[in-house]
N, CA and C atoms as an extended XYZ file, in Angstrom:
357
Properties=species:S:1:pos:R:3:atomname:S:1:resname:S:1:resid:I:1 pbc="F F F"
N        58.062       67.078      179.268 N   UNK     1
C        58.768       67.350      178.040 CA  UNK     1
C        59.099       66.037      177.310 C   UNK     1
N        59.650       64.958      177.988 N   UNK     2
C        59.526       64.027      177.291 CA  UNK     2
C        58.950       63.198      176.837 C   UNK     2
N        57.454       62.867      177.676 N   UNK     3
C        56.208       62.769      177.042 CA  UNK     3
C        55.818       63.241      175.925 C   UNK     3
N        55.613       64.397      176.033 N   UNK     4
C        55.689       65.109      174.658 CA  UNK     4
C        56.642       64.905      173.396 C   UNK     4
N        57.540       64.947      173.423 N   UNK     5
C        58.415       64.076      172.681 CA  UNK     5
C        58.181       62.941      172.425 C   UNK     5
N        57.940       61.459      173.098 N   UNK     6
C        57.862       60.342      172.790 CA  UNK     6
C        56.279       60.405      171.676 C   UNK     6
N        55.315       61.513      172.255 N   UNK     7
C        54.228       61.227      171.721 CA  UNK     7
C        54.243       62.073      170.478 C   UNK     7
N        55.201       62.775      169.887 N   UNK     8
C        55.377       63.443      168.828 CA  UNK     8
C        56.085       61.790      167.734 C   UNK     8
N        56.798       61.501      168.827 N   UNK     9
C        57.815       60.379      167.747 CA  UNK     9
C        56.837       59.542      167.203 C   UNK     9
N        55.803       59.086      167.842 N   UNK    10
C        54.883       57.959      168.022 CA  UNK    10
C        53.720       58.471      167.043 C   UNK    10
N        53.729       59.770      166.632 N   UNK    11
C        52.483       60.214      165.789 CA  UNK    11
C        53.261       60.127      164.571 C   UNK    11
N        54.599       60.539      164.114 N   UNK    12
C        54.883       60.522      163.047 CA  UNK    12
C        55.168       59.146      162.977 C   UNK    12
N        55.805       58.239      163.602 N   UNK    13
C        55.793       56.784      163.187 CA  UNK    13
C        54.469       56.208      163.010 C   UNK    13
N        53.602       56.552      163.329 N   UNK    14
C        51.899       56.154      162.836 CA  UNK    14
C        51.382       56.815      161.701 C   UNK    14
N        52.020       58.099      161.561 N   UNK    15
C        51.851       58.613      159.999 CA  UNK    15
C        52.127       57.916      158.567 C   UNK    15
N        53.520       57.491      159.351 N   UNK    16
C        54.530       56.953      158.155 CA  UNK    16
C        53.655       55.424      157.737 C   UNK    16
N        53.690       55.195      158.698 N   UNK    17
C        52.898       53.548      158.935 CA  UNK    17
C        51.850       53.651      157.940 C   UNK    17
N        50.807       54.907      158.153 N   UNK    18
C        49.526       54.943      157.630 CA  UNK    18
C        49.457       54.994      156.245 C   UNK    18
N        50.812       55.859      156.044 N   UNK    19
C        51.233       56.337      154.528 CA  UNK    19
C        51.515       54.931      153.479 C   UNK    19
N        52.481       54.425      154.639 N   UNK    20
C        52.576       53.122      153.697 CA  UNK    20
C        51.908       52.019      153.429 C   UNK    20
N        50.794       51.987      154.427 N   UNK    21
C        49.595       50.995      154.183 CA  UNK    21
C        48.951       51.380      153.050 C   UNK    21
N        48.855       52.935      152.572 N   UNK    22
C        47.960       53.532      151.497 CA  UNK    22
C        48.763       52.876      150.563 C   UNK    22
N        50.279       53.039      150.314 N   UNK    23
C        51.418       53.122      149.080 CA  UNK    23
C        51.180       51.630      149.131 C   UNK    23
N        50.784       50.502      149.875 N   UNK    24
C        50.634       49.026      149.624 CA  UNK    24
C        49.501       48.581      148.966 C   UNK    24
N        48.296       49.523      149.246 N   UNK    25
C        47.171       49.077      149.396 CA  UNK    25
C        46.657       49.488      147.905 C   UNK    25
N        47.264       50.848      147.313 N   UNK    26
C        47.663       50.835      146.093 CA  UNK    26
C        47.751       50.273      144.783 C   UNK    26
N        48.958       49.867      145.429 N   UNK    27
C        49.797       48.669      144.960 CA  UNK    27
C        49.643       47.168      144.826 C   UNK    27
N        48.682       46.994      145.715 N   UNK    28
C        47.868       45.880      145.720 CA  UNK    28
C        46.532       45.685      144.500 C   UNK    28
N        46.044       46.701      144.762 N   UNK    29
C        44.851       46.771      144.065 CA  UNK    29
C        45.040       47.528      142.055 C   UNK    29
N        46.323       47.610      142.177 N   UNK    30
C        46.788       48.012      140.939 CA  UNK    30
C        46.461       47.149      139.807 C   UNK    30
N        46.230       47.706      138.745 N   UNK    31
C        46.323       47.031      137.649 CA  UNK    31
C        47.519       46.787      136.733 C   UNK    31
N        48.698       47.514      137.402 N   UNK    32
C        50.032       47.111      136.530 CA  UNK    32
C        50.664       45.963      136.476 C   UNK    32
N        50.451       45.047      135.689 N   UNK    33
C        51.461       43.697      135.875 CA  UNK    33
C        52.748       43.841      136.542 C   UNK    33
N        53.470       45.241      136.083 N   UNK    34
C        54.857       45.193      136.381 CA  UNK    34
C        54.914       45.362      138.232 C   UNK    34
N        53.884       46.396      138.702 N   UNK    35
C        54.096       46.937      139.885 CA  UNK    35
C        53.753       46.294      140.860 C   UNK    35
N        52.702       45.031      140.385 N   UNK    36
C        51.833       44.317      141.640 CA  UNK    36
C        52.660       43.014      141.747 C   UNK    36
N        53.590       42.480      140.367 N   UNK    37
C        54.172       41.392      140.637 CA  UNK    37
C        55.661       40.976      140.232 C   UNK    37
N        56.187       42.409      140.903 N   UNK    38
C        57.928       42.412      140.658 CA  UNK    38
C        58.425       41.888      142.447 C   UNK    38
N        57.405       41.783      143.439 N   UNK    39
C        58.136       41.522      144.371 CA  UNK    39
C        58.129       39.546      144.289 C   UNK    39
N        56.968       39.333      144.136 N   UNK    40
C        56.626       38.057      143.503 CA  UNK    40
C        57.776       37.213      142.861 C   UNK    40
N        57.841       37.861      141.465 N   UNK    41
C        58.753       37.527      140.657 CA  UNK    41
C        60.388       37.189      141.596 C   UNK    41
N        60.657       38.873      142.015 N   UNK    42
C        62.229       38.539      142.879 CA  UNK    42
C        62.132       37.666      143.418 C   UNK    42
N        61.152       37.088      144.670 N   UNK    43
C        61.323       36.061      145.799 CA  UNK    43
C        61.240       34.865      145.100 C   UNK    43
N        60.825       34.465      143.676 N   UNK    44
C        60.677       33.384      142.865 CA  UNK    44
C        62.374       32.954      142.293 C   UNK    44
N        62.711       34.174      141.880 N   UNK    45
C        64.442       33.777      141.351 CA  UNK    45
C        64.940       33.665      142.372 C   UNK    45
N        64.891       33.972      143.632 N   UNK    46
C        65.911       33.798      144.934 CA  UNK    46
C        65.527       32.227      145.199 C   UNK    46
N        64.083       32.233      145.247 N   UNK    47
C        63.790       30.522      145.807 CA  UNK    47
C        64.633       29.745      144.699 C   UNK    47
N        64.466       30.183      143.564 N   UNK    48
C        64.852       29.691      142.348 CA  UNK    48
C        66.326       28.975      142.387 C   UNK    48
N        67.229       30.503      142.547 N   UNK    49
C        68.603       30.090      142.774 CA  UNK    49
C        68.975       29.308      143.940 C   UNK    49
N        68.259       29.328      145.433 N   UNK    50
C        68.552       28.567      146.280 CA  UNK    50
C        68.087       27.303      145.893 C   UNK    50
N        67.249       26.588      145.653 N   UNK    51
C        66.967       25.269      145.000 CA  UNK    51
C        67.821       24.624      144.250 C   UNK    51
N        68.621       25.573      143.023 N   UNK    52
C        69.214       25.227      142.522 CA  UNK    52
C        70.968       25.160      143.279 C   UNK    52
N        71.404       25.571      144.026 N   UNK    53
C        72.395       25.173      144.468 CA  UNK    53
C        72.444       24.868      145.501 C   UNK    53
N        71.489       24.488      146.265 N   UNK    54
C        71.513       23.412      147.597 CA  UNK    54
C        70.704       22.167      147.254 C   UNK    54
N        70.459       22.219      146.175 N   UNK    55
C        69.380       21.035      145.897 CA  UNK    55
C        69.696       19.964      144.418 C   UNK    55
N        69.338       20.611      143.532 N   UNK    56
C        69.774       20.054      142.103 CA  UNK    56
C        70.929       20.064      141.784 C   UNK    56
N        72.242       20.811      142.274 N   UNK    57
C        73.657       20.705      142.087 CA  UNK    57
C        74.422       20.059      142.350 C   UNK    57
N        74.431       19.996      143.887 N   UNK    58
C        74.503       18.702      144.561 CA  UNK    58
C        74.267       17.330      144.023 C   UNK    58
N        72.751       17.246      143.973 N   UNK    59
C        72.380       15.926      143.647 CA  UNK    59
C        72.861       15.351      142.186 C   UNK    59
N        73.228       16.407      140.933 N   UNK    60
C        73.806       16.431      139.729 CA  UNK    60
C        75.512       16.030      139.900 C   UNK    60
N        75.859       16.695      140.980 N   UNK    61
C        77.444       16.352      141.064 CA  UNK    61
C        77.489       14.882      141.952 C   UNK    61
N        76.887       14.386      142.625 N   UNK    62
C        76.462       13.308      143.023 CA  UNK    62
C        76.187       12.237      142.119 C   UNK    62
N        75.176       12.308      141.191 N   UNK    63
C        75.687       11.504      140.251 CA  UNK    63
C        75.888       11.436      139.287 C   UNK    63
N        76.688       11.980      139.336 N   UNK    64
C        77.586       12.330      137.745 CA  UNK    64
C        78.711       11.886      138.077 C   UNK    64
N        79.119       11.475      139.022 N   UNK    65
C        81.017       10.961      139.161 CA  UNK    65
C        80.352        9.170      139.031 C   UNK    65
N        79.612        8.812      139.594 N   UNK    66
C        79.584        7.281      139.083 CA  UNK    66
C        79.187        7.312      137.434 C   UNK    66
N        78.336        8.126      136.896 N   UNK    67
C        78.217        8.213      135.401 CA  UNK    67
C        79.020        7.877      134.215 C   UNK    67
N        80.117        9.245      134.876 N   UNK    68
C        81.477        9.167      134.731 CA  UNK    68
C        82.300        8.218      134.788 C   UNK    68
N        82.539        7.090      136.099 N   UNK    69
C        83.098        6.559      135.902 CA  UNK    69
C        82.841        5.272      135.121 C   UNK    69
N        81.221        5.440      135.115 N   UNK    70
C        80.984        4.001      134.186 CA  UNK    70
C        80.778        4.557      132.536 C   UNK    70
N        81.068        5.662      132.363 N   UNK    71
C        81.212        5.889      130.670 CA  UNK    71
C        82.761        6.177      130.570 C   UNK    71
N        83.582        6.233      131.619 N   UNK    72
C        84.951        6.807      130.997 CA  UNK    72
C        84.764        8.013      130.787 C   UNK    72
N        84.494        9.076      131.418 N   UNK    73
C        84.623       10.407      131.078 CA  UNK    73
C        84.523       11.238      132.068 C   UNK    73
N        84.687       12.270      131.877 N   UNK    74
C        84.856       13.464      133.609 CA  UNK    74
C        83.366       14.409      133.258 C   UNK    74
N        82.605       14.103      133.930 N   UNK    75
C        81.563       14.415      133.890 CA  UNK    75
C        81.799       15.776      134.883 C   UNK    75
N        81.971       16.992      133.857 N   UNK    76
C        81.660       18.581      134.564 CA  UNK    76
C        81.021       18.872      135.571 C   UNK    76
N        81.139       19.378      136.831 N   UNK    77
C        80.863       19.913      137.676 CA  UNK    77
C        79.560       21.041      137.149 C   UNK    77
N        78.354       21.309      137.876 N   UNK    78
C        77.570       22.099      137.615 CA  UNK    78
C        78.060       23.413      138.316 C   UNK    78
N        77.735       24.783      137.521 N   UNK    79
C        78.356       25.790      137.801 CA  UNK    79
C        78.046       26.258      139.408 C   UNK    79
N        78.214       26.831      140.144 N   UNK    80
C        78.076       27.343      141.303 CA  UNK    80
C        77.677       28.848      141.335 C   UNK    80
N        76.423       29.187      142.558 N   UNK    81
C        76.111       30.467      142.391 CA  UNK    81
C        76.732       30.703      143.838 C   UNK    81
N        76.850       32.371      143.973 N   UNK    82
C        77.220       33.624      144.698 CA  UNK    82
C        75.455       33.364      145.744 C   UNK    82
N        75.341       32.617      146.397 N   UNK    83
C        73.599       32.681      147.393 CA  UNK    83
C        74.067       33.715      148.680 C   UNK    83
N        75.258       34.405      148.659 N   UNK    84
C        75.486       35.288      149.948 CA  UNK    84
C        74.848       36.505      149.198 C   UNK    84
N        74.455       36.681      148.019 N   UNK    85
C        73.965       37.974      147.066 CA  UNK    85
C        72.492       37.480      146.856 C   UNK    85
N        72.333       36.701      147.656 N   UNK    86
C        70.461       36.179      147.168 CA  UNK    86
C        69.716       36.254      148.797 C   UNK    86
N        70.653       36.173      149.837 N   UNK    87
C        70.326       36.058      150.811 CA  UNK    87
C        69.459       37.604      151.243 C   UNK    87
N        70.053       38.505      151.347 N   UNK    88
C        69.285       40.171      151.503 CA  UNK    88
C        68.197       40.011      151.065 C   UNK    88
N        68.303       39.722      149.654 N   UNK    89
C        67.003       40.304      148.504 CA  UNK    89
C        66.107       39.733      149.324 C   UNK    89
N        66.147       38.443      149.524 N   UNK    90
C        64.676       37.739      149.470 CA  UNK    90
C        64.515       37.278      151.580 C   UNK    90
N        65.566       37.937      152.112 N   UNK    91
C        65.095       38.425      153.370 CA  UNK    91
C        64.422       39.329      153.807 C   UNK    91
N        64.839       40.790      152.787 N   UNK    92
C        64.631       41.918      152.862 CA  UNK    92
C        62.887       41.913      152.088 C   UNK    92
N        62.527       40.859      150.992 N   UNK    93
C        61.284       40.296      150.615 CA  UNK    93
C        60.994       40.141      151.708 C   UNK    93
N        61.373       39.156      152.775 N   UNK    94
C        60.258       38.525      153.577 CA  UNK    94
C        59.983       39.268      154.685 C   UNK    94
N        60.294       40.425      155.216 N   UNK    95
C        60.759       41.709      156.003 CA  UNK    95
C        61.305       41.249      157.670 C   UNK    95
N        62.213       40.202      157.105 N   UNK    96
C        63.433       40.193      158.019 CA  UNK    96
C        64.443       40.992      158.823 C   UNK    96
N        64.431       41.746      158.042 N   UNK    97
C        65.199       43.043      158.790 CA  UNK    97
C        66.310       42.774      159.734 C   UNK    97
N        66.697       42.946      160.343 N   UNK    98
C        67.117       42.850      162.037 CA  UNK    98
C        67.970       44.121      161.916 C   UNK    98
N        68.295       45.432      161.051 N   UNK    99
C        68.737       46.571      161.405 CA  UNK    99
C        68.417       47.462      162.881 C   UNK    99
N        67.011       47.541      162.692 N   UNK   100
C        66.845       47.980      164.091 CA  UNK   100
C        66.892       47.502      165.576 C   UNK   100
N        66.776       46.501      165.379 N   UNK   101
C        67.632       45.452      166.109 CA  UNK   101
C        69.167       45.487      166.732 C   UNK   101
N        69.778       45.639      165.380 N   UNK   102
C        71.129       45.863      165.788 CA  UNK   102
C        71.398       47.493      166.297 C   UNK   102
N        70.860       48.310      165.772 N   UNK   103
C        71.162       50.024      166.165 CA  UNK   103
C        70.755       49.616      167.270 C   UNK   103
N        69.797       49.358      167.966 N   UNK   104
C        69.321       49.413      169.094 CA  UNK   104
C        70.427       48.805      170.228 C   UNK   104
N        71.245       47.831      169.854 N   UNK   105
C        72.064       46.925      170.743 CA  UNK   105
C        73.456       47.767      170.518 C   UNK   105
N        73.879       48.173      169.599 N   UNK   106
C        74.991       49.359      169.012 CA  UNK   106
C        74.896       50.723      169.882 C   UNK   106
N        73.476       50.729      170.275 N   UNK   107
C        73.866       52.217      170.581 CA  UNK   107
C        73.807       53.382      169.370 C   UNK   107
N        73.115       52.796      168.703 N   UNK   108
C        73.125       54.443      167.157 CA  UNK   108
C        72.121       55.505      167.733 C   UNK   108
N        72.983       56.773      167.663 N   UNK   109
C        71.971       57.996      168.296 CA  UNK   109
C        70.716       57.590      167.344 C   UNK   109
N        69.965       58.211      168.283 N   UNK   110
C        68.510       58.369      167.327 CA  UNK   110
C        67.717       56.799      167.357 C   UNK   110
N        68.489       55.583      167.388 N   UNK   111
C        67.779       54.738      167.730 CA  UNK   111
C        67.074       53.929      168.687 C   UNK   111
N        67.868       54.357      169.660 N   UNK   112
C        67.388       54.471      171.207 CA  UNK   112
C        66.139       55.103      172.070 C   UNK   112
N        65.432       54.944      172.589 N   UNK   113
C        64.080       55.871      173.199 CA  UNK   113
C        64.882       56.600      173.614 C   UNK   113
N        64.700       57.540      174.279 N   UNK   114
C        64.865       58.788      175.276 CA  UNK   114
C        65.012       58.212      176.334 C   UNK   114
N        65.959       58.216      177.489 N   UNK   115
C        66.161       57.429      178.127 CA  UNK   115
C        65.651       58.732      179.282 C   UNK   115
N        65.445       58.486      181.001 N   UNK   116
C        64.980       59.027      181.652 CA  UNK   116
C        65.976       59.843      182.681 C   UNK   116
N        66.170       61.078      182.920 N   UNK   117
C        67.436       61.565      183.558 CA  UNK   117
C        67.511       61.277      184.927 C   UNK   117
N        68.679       60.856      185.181 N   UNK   118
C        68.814       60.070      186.858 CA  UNK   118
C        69.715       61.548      187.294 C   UNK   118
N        69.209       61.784      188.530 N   UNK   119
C        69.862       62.364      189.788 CA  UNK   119
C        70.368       61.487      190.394 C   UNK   119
């Protein structure tokens, strides 16, 4: 019985799999500008925004206080981004995941195999 079961779970997770290789493969071969290169685009503004505030902000507030002090003036701080709101997107781009991961270590019904009944 539970054979049967595992090999029911294992056909529809190869379904789904198969389904979405079609829905990629699609999608790949599409001719829509919008559909083939919106994931593109996102992982470009995430690299985008991380560059810009671990990299060019820094180095701008760096030197801009000697600037400052050799023109006499308070040379503004460059604005600061929110990168805890950039981090998902462009993990979830790179298919980072670790959800199932965690259900699995949690204990979430349903994410667990079938475990084997002990006498």
């Amino acid at each position: 019985m539970l054979t049967a079961r595992e090999t029911a779970i294992q056909t529809t997770i190869q379904k789904q799999n198969e389904a979405q290789n079609a829905i990629n493969l699609a999608e790949a071969q599409g001719n829509d500008r919008f559909s083939s290169r919106w994931r593109p685009a996102a992982a470009w503004v995430c690299v985008a925004a991380l560059a810009y505030q671990y990299l060019f902000a820094p180095i701008v507030t760096w030197l801009g206080a000697p600037v400052g002090v050799a023109f006499a003036f308070a040379f503004p701080a460059p604005p600061t981004l929110v990168v805890t709101d950039l981090w998902p997107v462009l993990l979830g781009l790179l298919g980072l995941g670790f959800q199932r991961t965690y259900e699995r270590t949690t204990g979430v019904p349903g994410a667990l195999p079938p475990q084997p009944v002990r006498r």
